[in-house]
N, C-alpha and C positions, 0 to 999 in steps of 0.2 A: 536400448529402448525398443525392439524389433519387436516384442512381445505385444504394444502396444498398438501396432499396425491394424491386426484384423479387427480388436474393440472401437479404434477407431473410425475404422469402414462402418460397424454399426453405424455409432456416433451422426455420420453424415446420414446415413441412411432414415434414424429416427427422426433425425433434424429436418430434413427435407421432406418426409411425408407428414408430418404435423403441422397441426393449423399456428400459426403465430401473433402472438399478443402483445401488447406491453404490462398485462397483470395477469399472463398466465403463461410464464417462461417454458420454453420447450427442455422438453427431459432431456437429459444426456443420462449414454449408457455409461456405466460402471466402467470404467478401466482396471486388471490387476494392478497392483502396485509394482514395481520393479522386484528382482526377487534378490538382487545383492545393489543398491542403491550405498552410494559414502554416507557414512555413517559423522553427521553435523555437530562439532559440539554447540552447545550455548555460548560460548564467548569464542565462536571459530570469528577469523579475519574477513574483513569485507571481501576479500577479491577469490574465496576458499572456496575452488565450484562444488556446487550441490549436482542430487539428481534429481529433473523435474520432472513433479508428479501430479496428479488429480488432487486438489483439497477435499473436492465434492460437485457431482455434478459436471458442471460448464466451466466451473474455476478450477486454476490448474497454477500451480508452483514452478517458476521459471527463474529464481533468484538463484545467490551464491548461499551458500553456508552461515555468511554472517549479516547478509543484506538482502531484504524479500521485493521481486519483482511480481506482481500478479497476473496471470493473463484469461479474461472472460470470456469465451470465444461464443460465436455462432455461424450460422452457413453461412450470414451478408459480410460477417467482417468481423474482428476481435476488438477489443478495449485493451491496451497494458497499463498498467498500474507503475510507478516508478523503474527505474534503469540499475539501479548500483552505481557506482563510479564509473568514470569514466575505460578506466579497464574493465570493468565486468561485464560493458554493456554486449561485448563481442558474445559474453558468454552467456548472456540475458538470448540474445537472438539464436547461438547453438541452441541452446534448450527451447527455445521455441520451435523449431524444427527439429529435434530428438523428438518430439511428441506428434510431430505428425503433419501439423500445421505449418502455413507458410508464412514468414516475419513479414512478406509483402500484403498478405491481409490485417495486418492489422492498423485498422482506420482511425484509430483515437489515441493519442496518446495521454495521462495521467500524472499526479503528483502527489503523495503524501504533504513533502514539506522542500523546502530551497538549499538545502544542505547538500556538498558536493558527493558524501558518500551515498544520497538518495537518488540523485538526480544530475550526478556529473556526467550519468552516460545517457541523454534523453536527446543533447543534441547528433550524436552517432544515430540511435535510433531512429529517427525523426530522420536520418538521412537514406538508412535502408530502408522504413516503410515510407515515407513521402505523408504520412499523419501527421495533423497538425497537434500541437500542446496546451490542452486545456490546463487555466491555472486560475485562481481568484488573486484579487490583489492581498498584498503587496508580492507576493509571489511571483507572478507575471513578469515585473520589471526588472527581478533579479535573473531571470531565465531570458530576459530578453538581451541584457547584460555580461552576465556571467558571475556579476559581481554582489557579495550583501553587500551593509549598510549597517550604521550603526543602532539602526531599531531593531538590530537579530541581537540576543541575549549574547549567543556565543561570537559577534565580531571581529573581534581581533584572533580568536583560534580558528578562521575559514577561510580552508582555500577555495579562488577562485575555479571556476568554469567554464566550459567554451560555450559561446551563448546560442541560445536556440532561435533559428530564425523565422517560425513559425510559430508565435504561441496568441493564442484567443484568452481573452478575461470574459472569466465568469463570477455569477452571483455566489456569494456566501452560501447560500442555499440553493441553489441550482440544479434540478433537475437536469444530467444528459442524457439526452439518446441518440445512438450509433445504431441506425439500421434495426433490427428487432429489441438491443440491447439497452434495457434503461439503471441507471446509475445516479445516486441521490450525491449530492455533495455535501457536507459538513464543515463550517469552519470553525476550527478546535486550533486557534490562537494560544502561544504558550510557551510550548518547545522554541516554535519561531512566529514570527507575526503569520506568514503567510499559511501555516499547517493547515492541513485538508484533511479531513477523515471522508468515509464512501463506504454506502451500503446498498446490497444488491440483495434480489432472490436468485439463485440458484436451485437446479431440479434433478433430483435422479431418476430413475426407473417407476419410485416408490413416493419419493415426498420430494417437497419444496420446503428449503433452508431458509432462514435470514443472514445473507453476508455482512460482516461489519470487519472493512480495516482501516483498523484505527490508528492514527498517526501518534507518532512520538509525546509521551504527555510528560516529559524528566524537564525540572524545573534547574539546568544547566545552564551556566555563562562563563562568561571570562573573566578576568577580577574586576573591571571596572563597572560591571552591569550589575546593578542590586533591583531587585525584581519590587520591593516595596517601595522602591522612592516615584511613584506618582507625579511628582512633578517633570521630571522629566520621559515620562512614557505617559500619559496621563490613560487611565483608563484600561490598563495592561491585564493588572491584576484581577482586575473582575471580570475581564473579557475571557482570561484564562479558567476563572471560578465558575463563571456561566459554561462555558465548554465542558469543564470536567461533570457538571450535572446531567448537559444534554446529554452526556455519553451513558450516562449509569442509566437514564430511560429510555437508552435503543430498544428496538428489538435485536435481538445478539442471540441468535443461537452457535454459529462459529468467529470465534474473534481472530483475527488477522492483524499481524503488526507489523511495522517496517525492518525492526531487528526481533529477529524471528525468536531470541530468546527470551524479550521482553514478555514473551505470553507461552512459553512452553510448547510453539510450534513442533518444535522436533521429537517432544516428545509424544502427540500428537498427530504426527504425518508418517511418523513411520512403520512399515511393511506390520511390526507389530507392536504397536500404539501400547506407551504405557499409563497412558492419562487419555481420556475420551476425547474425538474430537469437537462436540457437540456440548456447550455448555452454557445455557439461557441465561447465568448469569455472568459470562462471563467479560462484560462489557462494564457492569457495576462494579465487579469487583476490581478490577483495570483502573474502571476509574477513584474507586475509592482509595485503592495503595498510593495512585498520582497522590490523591488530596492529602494525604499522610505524608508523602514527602514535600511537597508542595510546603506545608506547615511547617517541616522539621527544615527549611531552607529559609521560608522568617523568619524565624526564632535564632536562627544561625546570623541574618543577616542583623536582628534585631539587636544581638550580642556584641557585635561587633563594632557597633556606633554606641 
């Protein structure tokens, strides 16, 4: 990633002579793309390293192949977006530093959702940068933990984690800001009680994006968990129903997901993209295949009693 060096010298240089907002994000210059980057498939393995790249702008790709780490940076400090497992975190912070940047600024840390292959590697992280762990409940107290509970759909198929010892509870809707950096929070309940989606603006040379990574919407559990039975989750399903709607009315010009081939990321990110990366609907439509399976999992469940 040596190629990325002198754009990045820009990079600070832009960032530092511009005036700074919270509703008018400083540009970031363009980086090349890597010119032989590994080649990710869609169903590559959580711990399969990627190469990290620019998405656009400020946001830049620090995950593995099969599991997406985010990282938002600016000249006060970065934001990271989930870890991978606990092995990949080692390789969440390489690529953080392949790219230019140093894992000791990054002052916030993130969370899509409480599942060990998102977030097993948050408390390592959380030990190289000394950033504390933003999380909304119920999420929080598994990360405080390490451990789910039987209000996570998939349960009995999760493994435990080493628990994080810095983590702050935030609002459902929560507004954060790190330094120049501001970040909307979403709670998109479903996948797991705790899921978090987060949208940002991003800027290049030329325009400003609307970021949207949106959290796991697969209506999965382990056999004991049936997603219609209301009495014993009281409120689940709708909570879930109302999520999938607010998603389809984001603004979403790029969509972001935590398994990168849930949304055709890699087809997408790479050096020569075979699908756009830029797709204003492509939050609707995300959410609309959830709701179609979502349905085809009642009907399943509904069959079966």
């Amino acid at each position: 990633m040596k190629q990325h060096s002198a754009a990045l010298v820009l990079l600070a240089a832009l960032s530092a002579c511009s005036a700074q907002n919270l509703t008018a994000p400083v540009a970031t210059a363009t980086v090349p793309q890597p010119t032989a980057p590994i080649l990710c498939a869609d169903n590559a393995s959580w711990n399969a390293p990627a190469t990290p790249r620019q998405i656009f702008g400020n946001s830049w790709y620090v995950g593995t192949c099969g599991i997406s780490a985010i990282l938002i940076t600016s000249p006060q400090g970065h934001i990271l977006i989930d870890s991978g497992t606990e092995k990949a975190a080692p390789q969440v912070a390489a690529n953080i530093e392949a790219l230019g940047f140093k894992v000791q600024d990054v002052r916030l840390l993130l969370m899509s959702h409480e599942h060990h292959d998102h977030s097993g590697g948050l408390a390592y992280l959380q030990q190289v940068t000394t950033a504390p762990l933003y999380a909304r409940a119920p999420a929080d107290a598994v990360m405080r933990s390490g451990k789910n509970s039987r209000i996570d759909p998939q349960f009995l198929e999760l493994s435990a984690m080493q628990p994080v010892a810095k983590v702050t509870t935030i609002r459902n809707d929560q507004k954060v800001i790190s330094g120049s950096l501001q970040i909307q929070a979403l709670a998109t309940p479903g996948h797991t009680p705790g899921s978090t989606s987060w949208t940002w603006t991003s800027c290049d040379e030329k325009q400003c994006r609307n970021m949207a990574y949106i959290d796991s919407l697969t209506a999965i559990s382990d056999d004991q968990y049936r997603y219609s039975d209301d009495n014993s989750h009281p409120g689940y399903l709708a909570s879930f129903r109302t999520a999938l709607k607010q998603i389809s009315q984001l603004p979403c010009d790029i969509l972001l997901t935590p398994h990168p081939g849930a949304s055709a990321m890699w087809q997408r990110l790479d050096a020569n993209p075979s699908q756009a990366l830029v797709n204003p609907n492509g939050c609707r439509d995300y959410a609309a295949n959830a709701s179609l399976k979502l349905d085809k999992r009642l009907a399943e469940e509904s069959s079966a009693h």
